[in-house]
C-alpha positions as CSV (number, residue, x, y, z in Angstrom):
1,X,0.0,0.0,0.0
2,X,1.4,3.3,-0.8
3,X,-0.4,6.1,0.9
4,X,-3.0,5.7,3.9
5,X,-5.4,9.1,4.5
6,X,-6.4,9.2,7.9
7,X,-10.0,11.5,8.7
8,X,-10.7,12.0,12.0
9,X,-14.6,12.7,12.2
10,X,-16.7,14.3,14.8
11,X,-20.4,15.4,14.2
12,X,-19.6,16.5,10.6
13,X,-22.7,14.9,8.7
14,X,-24.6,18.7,8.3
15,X,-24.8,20.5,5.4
16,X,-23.4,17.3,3.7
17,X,-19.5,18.7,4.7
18,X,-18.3,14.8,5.3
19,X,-19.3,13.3,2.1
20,X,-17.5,16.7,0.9
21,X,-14.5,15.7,2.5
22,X,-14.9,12.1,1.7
23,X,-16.0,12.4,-2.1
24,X,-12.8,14.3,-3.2
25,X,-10.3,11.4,-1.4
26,X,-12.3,8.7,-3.4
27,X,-11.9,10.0,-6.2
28,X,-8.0,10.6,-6.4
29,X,-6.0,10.4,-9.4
30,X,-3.5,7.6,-7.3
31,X,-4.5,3.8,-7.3
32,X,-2.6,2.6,-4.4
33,X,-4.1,4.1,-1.0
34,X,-6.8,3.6,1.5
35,X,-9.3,6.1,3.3
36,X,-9.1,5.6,6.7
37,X,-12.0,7.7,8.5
38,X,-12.5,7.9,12.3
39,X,-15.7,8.5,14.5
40,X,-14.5,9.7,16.8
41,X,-18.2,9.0,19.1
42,X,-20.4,11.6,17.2
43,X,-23.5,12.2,18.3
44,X,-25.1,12.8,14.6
45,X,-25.4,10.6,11.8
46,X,-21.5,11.0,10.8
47,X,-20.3,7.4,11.4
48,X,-23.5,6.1,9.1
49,X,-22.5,7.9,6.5
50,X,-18.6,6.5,7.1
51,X,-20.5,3.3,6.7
52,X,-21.9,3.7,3.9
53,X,-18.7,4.8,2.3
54,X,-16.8,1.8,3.1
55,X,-19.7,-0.3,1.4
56,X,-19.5,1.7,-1.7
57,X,-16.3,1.8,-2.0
58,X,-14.5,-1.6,-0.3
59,X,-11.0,-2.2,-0.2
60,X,-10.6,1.6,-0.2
61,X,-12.6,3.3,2.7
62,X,-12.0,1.5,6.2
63,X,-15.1,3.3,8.5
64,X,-13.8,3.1,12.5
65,X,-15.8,4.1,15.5
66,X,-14.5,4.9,18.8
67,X,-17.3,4.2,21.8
68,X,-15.6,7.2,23.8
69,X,-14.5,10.4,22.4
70,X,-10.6,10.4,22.1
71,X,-10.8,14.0,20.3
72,X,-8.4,14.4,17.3
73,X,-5.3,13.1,18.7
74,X,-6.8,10.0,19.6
75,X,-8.7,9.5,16.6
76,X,-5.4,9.9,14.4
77,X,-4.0,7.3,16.5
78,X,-6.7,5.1,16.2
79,X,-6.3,5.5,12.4
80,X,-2.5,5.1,12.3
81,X,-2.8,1.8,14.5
82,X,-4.6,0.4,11.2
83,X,-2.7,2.4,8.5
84,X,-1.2,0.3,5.9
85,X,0.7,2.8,3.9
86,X,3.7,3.2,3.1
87,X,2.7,7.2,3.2
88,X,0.4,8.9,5.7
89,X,-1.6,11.3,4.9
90,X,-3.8,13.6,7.1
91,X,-7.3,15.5,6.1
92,X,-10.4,17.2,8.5
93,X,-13.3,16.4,8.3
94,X,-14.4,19.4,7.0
95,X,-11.7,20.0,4.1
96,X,-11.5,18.5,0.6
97,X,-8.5,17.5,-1.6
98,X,-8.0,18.4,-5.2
99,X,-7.8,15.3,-7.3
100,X,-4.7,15.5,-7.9
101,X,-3.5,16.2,-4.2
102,X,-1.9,12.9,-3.2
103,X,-0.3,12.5,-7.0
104,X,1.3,15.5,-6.8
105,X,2.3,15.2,-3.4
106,X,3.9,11.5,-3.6
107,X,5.6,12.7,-7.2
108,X,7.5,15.4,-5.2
109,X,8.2,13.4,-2.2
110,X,9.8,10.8,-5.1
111,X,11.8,13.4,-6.5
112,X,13.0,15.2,-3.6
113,X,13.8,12.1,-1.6
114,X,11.6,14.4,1.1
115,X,10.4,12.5,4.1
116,X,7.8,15.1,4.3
117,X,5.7,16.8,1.7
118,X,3.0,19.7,1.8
């Protein structure tokens, strides 16, 4: 696996801002990554939709709940304990990646040698 996006999710399913998010990291231009996304105990409808995802799209969107709320910290941990990727990636909840995000920022990692891109 070469990159694993980790989204840690709190009581972001209003005004459709999670399937935002979630729409522009399934739809990269890369082939070889995972989503994973973690509820992080919301009290709305969030970690349905997370569900919902990871049936749509299998093998590419892992949906994790915590039962207590571990706030973002903990939910990045949570998704780095299952990360497979050789790459880690980071996005809110509430943000959205160009679909050429992750391309662009593995190429220049690759041609840098950079440990860390941004």
């Amino acid at each position: 696996m070469k990159l694993s996006i980790i989204v840690p999710v709190y009581n972001m399913a209003k005004d459709k801002k999670l399937e935002y998010c979630l729409e522009s990291l399934v739809h990269q231009t890369i082939e070889d990554y995972e989503i994973i996304a973690v509820d992080d105990c919301s009290t709305d409808e969030s970690f349905a939709i997370l569900k919902r995802y990871e049936d749509a799209w299998p093998g590419r969107v892992v949906a994790l709940h915590s039962p207590v709320n571990k706030r973002q910290g903990g939910a990045k941990n949570m998704g780095l304990a299952r990360a497979q990727g050789e790459w880690i990636g980071f996005m809110d909840s509430d943000d959205w990646a160009a679909p050429d995000m992750y391309e662009k920022l593995l190429k220049k990692a690759r041609e840098t040698g950079a440990d860390m891109v941004g």
